[in-house]
N, C-alpha and C positions, 0 to 999 in steps of 0.2 A: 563693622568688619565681621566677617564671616569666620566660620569653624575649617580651618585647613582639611582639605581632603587629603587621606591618606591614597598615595598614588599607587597605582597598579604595577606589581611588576611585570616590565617590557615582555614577557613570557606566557604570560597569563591571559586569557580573556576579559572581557565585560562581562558581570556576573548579569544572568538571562533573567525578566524580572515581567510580572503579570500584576497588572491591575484590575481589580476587581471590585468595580465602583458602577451604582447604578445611576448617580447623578453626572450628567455631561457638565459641571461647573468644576464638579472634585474629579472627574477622567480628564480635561485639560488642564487644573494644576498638575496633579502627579506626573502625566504627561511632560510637561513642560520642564518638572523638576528631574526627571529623569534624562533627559536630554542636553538637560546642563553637566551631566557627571558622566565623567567618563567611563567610571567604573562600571558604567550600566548600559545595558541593552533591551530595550520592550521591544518583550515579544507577540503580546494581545493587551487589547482592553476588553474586560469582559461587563456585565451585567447582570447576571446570575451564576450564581452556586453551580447549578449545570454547565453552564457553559464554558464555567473557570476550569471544571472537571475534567470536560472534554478538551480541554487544549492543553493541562497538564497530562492525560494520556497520549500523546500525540509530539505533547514536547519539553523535554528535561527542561527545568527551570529551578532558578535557584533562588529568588527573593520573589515573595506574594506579600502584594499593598492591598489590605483585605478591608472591607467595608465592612462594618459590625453588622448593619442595619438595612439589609438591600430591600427592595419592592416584596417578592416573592417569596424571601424566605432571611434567614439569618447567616452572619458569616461563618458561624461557627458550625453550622452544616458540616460546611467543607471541612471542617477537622478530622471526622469518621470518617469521610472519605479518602482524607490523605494518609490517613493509619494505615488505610487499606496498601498503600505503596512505601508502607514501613523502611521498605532497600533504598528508599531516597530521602536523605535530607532538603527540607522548606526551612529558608531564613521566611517568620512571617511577620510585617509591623501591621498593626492593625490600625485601623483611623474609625474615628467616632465623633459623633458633636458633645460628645460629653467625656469625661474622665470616669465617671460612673458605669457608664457600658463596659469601660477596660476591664477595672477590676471586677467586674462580676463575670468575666467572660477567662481572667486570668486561669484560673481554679482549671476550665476546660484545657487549654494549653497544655498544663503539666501534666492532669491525668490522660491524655493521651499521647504523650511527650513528642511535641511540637516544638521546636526552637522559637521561642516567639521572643524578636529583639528589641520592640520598644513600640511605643503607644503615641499617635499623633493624634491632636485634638483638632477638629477644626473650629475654624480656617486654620491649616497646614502652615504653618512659617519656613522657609526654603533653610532656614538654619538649623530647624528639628530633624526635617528630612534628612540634611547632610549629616547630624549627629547621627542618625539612625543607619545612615551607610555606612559609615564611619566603625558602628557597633560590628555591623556584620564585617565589614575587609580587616577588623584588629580580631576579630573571631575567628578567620581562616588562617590567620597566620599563626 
């Protein structure tokens, strides 16, 4: 049995949500977990730090499923650059193959005060995911 989703109220949108995963196995989980919940709407899959940058200039978003560990560079990159747009709030869950990358990567989060809601290990469980949405839609209310 599954973590009850907290429902959206009839008023409200689907919070706008970017993935940022350089592996195509981890961009069709998230994918797919995202399109299970209503609360959400993807709006890119990205595969680089750049490219996640260029489509948050371009387009208000409000939950990033961040990959620690991409080809080219780290995920944590993109944290100085989202300082940079300070005037907007990022819900961000990070995903990693280890629990070790999380916490070593927490520390960054707060000194640049990032809303970071929760940590997925993989392989992803569609139950963590929901808990993780879950964090974010009990956080706006």
């Amino acid at each position: 049995m599954g973590i009850a989703t907290l429902p959206i109220p009839m008023n409200e949108a689907p919070l706008l949500c970017i993935v940022i995963e350089d592996e195509p196995l981890g961009q069709q989980v998230l994918e797919n977990y995202i399109l299970r919940m209503n609360s959400l709407k993807l709006v890119a899959v990205c595969e680089s730090v750049d490219e996640a940058f260029t489509v948050l200039k371009a387009q208000e978003v409000d939950v990033v499923f961040l990959d620690m560990q991409l080809k080219a560079s780290w995920g944590t990159d993109l944290i100085s650059k989202l300082k940079q747009r300070s005037e907007h709030r990022y819900y961000i869950v990070i995903t990693s193959a280890t629990l070790a990358e999380s916490i070593d990567t927490k520390k960054i989060f707060i000194e640049n005060h990032v809303v970071l809601i929760d940590h997925l290990t993989k392989p992803i469980a569609f139950s963590s995911f929901e808990a993780a949405v879950n964090k974010i839609l009990s956080s706006k209310t």
